[in-house]
C-alpha positions in Angstrom: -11.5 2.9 2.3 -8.6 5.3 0.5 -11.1 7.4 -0.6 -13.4 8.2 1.9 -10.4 8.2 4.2 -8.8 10.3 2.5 -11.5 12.9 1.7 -13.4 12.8 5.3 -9.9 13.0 6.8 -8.9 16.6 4.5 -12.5 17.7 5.0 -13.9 16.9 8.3 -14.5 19.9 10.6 -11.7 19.6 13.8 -14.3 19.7 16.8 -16.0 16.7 15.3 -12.9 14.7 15.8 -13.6 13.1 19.1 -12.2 9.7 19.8 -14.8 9.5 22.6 -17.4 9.7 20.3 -17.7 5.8 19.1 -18.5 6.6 15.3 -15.4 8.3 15.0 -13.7 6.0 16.7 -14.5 3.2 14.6 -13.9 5.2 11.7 -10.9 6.1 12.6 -9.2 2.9 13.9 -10.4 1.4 10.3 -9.4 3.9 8.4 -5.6 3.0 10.5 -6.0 -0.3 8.8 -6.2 0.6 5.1 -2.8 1.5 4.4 -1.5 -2.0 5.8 -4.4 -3.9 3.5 -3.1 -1.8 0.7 0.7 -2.6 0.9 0.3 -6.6 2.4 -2.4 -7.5 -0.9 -0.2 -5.7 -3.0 2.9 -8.0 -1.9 0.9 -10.6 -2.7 -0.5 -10.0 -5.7 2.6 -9.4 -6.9 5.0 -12.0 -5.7 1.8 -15.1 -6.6 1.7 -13.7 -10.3 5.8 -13.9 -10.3 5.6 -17.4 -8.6 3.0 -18.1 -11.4 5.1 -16.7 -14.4 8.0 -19.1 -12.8 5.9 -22.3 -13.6 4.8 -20.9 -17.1 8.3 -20.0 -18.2 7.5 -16.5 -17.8 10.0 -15.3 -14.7 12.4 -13.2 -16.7 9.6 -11.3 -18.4 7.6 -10.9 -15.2 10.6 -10.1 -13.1 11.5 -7.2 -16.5 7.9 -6.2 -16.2 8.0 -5.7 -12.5 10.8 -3.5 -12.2 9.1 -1.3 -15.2 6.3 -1.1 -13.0 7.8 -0.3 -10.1 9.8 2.2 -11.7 6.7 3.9 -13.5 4.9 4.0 -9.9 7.9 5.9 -8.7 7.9 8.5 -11.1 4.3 8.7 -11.1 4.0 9.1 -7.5 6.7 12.0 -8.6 5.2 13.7 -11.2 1.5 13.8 -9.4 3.8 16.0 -6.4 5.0 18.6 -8.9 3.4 22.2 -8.2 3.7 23.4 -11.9 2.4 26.9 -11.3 4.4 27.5 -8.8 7.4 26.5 -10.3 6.4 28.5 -13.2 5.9 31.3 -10.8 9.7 31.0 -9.6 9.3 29.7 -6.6 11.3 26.5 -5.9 10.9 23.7 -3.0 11.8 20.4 -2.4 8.5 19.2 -1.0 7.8 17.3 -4.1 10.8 15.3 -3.3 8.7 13.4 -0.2 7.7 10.1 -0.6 4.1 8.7 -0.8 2.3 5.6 -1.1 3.2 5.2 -5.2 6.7 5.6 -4.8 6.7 2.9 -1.9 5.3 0.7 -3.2 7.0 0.5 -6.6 10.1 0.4 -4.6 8.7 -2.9 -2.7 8.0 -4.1 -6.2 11.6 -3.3 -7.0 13.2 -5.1 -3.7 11.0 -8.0 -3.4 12.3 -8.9 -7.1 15.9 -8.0 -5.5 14.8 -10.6 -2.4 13.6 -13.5 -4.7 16.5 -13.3 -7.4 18.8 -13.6 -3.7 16.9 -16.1 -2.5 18.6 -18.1 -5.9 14.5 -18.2 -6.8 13.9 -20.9 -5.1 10.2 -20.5 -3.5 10.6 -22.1 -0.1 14.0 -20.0 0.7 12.0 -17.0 -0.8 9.2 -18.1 1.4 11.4 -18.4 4.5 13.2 -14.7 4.0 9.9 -12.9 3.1 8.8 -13.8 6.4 11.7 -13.4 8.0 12.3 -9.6 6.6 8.1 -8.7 7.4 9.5 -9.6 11.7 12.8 -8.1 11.2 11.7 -4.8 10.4 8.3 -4.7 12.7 10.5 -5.8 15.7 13.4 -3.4 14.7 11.0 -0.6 14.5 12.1 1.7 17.8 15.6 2.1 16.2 14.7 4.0 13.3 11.2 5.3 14.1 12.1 8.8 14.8 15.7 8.5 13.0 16.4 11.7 10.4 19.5 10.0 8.4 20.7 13.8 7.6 23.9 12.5 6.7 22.4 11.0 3.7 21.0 12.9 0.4 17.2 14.3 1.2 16.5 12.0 -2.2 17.6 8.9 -0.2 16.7 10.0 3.7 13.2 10.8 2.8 12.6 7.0 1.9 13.5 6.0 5.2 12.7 9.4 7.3 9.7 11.3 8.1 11.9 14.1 8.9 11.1 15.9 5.8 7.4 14.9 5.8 7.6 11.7 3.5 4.0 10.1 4.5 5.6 6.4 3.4 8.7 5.3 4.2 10.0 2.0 2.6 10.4 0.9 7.0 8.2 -0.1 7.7 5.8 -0.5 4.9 7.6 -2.4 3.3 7.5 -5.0 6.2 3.5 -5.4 5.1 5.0 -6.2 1.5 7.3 -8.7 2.7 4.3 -10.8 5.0 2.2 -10.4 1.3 5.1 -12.3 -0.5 5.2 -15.2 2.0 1.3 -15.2 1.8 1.8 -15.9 -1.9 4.4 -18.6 -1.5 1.5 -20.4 0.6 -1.3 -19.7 -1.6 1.3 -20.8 -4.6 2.0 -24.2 -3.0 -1.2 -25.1 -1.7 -3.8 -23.3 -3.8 -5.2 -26.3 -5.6 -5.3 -29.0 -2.5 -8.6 -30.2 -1.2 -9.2 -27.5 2.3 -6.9 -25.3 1.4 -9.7 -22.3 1.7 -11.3 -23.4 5.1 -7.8 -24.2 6.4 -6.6 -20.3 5.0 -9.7 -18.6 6.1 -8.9 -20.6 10.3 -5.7 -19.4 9.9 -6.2 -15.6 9.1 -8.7 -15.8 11.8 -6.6 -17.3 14.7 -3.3 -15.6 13.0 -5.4 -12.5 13.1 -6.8 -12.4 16.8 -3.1 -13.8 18.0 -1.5 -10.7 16.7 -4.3 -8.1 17.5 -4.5 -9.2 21.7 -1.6 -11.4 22.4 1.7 -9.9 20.0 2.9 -7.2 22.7 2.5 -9.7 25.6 4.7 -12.2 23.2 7.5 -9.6 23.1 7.5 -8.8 26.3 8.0 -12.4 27.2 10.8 -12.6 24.0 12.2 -9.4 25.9 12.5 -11.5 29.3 13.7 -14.4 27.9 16.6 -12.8 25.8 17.4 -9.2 28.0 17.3 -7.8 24.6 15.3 -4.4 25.6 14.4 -3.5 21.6 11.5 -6.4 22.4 10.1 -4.4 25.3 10.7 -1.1 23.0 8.3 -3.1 20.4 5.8 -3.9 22.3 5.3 -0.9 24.1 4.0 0.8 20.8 2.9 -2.2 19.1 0.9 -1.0 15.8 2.9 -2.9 13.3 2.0 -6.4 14.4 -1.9 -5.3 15.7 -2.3 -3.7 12.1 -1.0 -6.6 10.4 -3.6 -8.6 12.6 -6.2 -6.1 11.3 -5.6 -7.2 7.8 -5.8 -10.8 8.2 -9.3 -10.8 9.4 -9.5 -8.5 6.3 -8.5 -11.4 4.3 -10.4 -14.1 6.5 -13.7 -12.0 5.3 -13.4 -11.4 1.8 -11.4 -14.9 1.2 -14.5 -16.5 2.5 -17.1 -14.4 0.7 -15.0 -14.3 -2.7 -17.9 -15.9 -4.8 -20.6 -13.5 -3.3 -17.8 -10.5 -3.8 -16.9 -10.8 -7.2 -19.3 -9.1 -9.3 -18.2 -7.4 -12.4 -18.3 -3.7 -10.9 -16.2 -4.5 -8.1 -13.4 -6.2 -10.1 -13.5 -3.6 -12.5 -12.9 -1.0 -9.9 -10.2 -3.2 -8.0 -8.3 -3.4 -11.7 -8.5 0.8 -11.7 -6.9 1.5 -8.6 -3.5 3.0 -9.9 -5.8 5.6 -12.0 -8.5 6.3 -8.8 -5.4 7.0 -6.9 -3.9 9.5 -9.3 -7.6 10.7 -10.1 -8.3 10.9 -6.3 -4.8 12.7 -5.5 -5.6 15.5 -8.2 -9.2 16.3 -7.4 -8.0 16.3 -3.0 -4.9 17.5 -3.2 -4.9 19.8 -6.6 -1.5 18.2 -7.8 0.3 20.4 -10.3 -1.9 23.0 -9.9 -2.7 23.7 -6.4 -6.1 23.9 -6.5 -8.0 20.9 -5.1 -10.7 20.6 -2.5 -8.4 20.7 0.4 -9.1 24.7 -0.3 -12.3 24.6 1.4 -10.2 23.5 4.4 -11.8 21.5 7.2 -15.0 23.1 7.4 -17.6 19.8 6.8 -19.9 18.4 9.4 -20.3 14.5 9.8 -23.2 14.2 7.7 -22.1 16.5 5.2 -18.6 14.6 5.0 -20.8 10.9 4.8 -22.7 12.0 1.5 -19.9 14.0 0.3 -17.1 10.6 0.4 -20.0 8.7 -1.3 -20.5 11.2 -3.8 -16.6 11.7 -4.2 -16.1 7.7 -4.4 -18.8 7.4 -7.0 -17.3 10.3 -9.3 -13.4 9.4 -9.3 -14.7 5.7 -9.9 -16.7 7.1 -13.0 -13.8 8.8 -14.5 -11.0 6.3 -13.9 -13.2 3.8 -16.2 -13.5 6.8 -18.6 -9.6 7.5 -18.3 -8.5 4.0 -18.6 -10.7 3.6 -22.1 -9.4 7.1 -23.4 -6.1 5.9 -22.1 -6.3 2.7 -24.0 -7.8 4.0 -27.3 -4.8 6.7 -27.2 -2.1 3.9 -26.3 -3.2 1.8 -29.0 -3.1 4.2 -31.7 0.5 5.3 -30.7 1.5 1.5 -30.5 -0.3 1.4 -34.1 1.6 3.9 -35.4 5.3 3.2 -34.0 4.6 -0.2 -35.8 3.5 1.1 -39.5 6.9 3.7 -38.9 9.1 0.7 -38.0 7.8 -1.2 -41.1 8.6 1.5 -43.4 
């Protein structure tokens, strides 16, 4: 979905881009609901293999490996920003400073470790303020929607601002990374009981249909019940909650096909997505040199941008299993090495 999204979105020819036209549409609308999949699965991968570490013995190290990761993803989402011709040209910005999708989410990482060693580690108060944080900052969501926070350095604002043209901002992304860490708490309790599946599957479904028809009429009646008028604010552009929705009938899906689903090719490519998105960014976008296929500008028609996503998907998938084994073979010869120097 990030990749034909992504490349469809940079490519696509303008007077093709018709809402009324119901291909588009559709495409569109789904493409609005790959972002949110990305950030709530990541949540809860994350906070399930934490809660799993916890039960092994394993929490320091996983909570230690966690903020090295997150870390990492921030300077990686960083680095792939960094126009190195043109800085070697002598000419300076401080677009590179915006924040993306890598360094969101290694900040989540980063905070939901902060939110579970809060929480004292134990699961069912982490449980209870994951979920609590996801509402907090969906509701909350009109008071700092268009806020710049130019009193703040541009380092800082752009993590909360779109001001500067940061595509993700830690609000309210990291809301989808919040409901993923209560999603783990339930699949870490209840993983192993007899009906847990059919009983998960029902609820994404119900959850899922609750949130995408009835949330905004659930706010306004909050609203009416409370005069609080940020409920009738948050209904009245409601995307966080329908979104969310969106992703749970995700999950209902691919939780209830998971046997069919997991074949070898498609967990090997969901175990390379930190090196297709860095592959991806470079061929689109032309990070550090400039030159990527966003230079033939939107010029593709829609059959010409179909082929060409399934053509781009296939290739960045090729490389990133060739990357990740030259990027192994190289990593274990350094780790090799630094070991035989150590010993001497």
């Amino acid at each position: 979905m990030m990749l034909q999204g992504h490349f469809i979105d940079t490519l696509l020819n303008p007077i093709y881009r018709d809402t009324s036209f119901m291909l588009y549409a559709i495409w569109s609308y789904f493409r609005g609901i790959t972002a949110p999949t990305f950030f709530t699965i990541s949540g809860l991968i994350f906070t399930f293999l934490l809660l799993k570490a916890k039960v092994k013995g394993e929490q320091k190290l996983r909570i230690r490996k966690g903020i090295i990761r997150g870390l990492f993803l921030i300077f990686v989402g960083y680095l792939i920003r960094i126009p190195v011709l043109q800085w070697l040209s002598g000419s300076f910005d401080t677009y590179f400073l915006v924040i993306d999708v890598l360094q969101c989410i290694g900040f989540s990482l980063i905070l939901i470790i902060g939110l579970y060693v809060l929480s004292a580690k134990k699961i069912r108060i982490f449980s209870i303020m994951s979920l609590f944080v996801g509402i907090l900052i969906f509701t909350t969501d009109p008071l700092y929607r268009e806020a710049s926070f130019t009193n703040l350095p541009l380092f800082l604002s752009n993590y909360i601002s779109k001001t500067n043209g940061s595509i993700f901002t830690i609000l309210p992304w990291f809301g989808y990374f919040s409901f993923g860490a209560f999603l783990a708490t339930l699949f870490h309790r209840n993983l192993n009981r007899e009906g847990f599946k059919i009983k998960m599957i029902i609820g994404f479904i119900g959850t899922g249909i609750l949130l995408i028809f009835f949330s905004s009429f659930i706010l306004c009646e909050i609203a009416k019940l409370t005069h609080i008028k940020l409920f009738l604010d948050a209904a009245s552009f409601n995307y966080l909650f329908t979104r969310l929705g969106n992703v749970f009938l995700y999950f209902a899906f691919f939780y209830g096909f998971e046997k069919q689903l997991k074949t070898p090719l498609i967990l090997k490519i969901g175990q390379k997505t930190l090196s297709i998105y860095v592959i991806h960014f470079i061929i689109i976008y032309g990070s550090f040199t400039g030159i990527g296929l966003k230079l033939i500008g939107k010029t593709l028609t829609p059959i010409q941008a179909v082929f060409g996503a399934l053509t781009f998907i296939t290739c960045v998938c090729f490389i990133s299993f060739y990357y990740a084994k030259t990027n192994a073979f190289v990593y274990n010869n350094l780790r090799n090495f630094y070991h035989k120097r150590k010993a001497k």
